[in-house]
C-alpha positions in Angstrom: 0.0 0.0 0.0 1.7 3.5 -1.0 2.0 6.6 1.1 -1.6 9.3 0.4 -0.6 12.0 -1.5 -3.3 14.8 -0.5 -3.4 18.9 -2.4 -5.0 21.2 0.7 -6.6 24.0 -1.0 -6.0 27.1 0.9 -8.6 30.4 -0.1 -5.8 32.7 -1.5 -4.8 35.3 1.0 -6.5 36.3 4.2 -9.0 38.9 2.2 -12.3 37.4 3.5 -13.7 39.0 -0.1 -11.4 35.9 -1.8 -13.2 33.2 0.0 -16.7 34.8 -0.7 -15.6 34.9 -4.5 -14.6 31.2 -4.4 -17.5 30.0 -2.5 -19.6 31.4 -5.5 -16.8 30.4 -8.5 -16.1 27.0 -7.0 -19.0 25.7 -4.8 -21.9 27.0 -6.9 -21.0 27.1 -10.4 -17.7 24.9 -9.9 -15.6 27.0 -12.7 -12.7 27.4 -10.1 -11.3 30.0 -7.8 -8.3 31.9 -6.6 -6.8 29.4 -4.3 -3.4 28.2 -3.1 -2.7 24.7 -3.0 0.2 22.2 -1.7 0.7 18.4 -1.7 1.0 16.6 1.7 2.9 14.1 1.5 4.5 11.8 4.5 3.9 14.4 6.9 4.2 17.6 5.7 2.7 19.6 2.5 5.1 21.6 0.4 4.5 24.9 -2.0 6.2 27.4 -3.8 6.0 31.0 -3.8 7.8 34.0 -4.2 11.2 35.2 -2.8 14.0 36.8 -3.4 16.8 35.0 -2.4 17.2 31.4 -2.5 14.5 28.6 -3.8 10.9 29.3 -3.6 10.0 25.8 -2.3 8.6 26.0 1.2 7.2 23.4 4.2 4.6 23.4 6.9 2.5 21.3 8.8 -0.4 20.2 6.8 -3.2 22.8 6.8 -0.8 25.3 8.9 -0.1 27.9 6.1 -0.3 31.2 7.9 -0.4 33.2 4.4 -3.5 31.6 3.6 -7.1 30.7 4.7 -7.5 27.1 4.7 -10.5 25.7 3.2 -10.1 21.9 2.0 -8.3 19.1 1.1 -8.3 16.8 -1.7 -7.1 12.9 -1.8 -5.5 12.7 -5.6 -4.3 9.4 -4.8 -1.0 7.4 -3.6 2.7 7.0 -4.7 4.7 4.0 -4.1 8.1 6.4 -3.6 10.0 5.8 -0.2 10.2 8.9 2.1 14.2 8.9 0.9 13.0 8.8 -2.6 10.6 12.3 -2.4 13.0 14.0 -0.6 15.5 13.6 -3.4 12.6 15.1 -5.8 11.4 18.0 -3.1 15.5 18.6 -3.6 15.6 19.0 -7.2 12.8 20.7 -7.1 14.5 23.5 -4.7 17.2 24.0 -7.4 14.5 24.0 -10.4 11.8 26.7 -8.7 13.7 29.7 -7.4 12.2 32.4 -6.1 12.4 34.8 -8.5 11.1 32.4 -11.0 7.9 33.1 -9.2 5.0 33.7 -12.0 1.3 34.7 -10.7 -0.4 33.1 -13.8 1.9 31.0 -15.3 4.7 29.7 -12.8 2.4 29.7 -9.3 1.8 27.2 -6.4 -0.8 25.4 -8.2 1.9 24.7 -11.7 4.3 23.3 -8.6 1.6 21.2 -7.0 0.4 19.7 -10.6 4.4 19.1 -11.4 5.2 17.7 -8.3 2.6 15.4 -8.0 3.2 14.1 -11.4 6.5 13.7 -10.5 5.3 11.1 -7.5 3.9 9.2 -10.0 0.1 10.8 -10.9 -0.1 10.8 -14.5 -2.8 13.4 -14.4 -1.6 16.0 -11.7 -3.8 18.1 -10.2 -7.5 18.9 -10.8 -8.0 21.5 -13.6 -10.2 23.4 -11.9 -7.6 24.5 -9.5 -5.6 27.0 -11.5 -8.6 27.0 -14.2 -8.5 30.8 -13.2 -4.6 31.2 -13.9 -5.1 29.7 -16.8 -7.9 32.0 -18.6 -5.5 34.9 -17.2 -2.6 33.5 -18.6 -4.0 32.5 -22.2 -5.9 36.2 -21.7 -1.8 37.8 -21.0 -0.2 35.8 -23.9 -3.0 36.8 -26.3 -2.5 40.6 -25.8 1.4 40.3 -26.1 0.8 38.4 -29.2 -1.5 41.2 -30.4 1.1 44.0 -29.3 3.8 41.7 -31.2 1.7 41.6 -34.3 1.5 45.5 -34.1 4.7 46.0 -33.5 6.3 43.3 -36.5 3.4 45.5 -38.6 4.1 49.0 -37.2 8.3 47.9 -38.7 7.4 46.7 -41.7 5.5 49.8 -42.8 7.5 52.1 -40.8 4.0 54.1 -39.7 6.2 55.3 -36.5 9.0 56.5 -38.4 6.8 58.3 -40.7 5.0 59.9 -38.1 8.2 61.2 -36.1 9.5 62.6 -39.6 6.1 63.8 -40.2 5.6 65.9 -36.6 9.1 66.9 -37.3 8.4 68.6 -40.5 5.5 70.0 -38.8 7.7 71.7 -36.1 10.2 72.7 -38.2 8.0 74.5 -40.5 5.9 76.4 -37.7 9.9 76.9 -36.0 10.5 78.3 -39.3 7.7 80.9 -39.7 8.1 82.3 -36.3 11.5 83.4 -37.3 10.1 84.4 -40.6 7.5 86.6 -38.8 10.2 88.0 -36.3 12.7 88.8 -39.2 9.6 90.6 -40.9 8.4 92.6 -37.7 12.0 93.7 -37.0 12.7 95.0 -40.8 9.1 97.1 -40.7 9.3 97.8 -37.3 5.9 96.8 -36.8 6.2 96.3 -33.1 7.6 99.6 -31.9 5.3 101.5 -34.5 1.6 99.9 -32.7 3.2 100.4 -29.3 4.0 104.0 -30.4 0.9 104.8 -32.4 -1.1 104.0 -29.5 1.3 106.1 -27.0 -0.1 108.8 -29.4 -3.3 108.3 -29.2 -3.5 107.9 -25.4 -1.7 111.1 -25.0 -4.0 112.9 -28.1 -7.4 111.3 -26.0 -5.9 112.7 -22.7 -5.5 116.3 -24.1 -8.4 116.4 -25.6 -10.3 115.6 -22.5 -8.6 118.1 -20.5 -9.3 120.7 -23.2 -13.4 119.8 -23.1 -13.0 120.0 -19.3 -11.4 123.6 -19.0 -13.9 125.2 -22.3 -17.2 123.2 -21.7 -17.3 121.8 -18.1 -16.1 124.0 -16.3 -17.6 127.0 -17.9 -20.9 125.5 -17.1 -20.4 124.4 -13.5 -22.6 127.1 -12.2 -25.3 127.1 -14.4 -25.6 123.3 -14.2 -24.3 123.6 -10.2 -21.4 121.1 -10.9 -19.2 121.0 -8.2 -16.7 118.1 -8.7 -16.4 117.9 -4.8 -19.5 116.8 -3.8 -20.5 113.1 -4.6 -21.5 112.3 -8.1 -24.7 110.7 -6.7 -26.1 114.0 -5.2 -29.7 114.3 -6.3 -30.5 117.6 -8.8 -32.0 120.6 -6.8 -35.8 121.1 -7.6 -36.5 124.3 -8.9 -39.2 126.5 -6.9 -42.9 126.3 -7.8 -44.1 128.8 -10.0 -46.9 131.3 -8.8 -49.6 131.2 -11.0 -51.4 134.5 -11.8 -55.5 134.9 -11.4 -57.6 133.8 -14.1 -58.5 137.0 -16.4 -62.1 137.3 -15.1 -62.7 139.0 -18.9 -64.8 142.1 -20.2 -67.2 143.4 -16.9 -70.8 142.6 -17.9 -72.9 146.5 -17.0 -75.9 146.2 -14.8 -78.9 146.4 -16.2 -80.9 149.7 -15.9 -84.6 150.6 -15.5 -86.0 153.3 -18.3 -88.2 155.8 -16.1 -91.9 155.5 -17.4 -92.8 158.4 -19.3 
């Protein structure tokens, strides 16, 4: 009879909002999760993750992961390899996953899990639906870099970038190129100075010709029209007196009428 070789299935992270995710993904509509996995086997369940120094392979206690919330585990069958015989694998192993080689989609716990239980002797690894996520993301990465490649390889061949960095620099060049032409212009005619002096002149004429209304028109009338520049602006015109009205002309007197004396 060979030793069990059991994957725990950890909820990936401590974020409660992962294990709600999976519990809907996985339990209901079984199309996978986010999870991190290990195989137990003779003791003690074994994973990979990243690290910068040194190999990325890593033990504990079976369900112990600290990094992760532990939700289940999985028989995927046995192995008939001595305890001296894994350990020479979980060595080679060490050497072949540093790390730095650590890959969120394509080189993650569950890719170790699937090759190392393959290499204890199940032909079919893992279940699929593990890293079915990591997967979708994966095929969903390589697709875009393919796309960018594509427009790139297409982008060289027809030299659109090239064409449109000589283009823009045309464009600056000529625009570079009429500034100075409208500089060199301005300073032969002397178009600048002329408008800045023209309209000197015509402040000054406007001035002067204010001042000259104000001394032979204003002032002149200030005390007919009762100006008197140092009282407010606002002061309300005086009302003129009321004008006394003469009688009615009571017209031509009417004679009293007279008696003739009887005869």
């Amino acid at each position: 009879m060979g030793e069990p070789i059991i994957m725990q299935v950890y909820d990936l992270s401590q974020n409660s909002a992962i294990a709600q995710l999976n519990k809907v993904t996985y339990e209901l509509t079984g199309a996978g999760g986010l999870f991190h996995t290990a195989i137990e086997i003779y003791g003690m369940e074994y994973s990979f993750g990243y690290t910068e120094n040194g190999t990325g392979v890593f033990g504990n206690l079976p369900t112990k992961c600290t990094m992760h919330t532990y939700k289940s585990a999985v028989t995927l069958g046995e192995t008939k390899l001595s305890k001296l015989q894994v350990k020479e694998i979980l060595q080679q192993l060490m050497v072949e996953y540093p790390g730095t080689s650590y890959d969120l989609l394509n080189r993650n716990c569950c890719s170790f899990c699937d090759d190392f239980s393959r290499r204890l002797g199940l032909e079919e690894g893992i279940p699929k639906w593990v890293h079915r996520f990591a997967n979708i993301g994966a095929s969903t990465v390589c697709a875009v870099e393919t796309a960018v490649a594509k427009a790139k390889s297409f982008d060289e061949h027809h030299s659109i970038s090239l064409r449109a960095k000589k283009s823009w620099s045309g464009v600056a060049s000529a625009a570079s190129a009429a500034v100075e032409k409208t500089k060199k212009f301005d300073s032969k005619h002397n178009i600048s100075s002329t408008a800045a002096e023209q309209a000197r002149k015509g402040y000054a004429s406007l001035a002067s010709g204010w001042k000259v209304f104000k001394q032979q028109v204003i002032e002149p009338l200030g005390p007919i029209i009762n100006i008197d520049e140092d009282e407010d602006s606002d002061r309300p015109l005086p009302v003129p007196p009321p004008v006394s009205q003469p009688p009615p002309n009571p017209g031509p007197a009417v004679p009293e009428p007279t008696v003739n004396p009887t005869n």
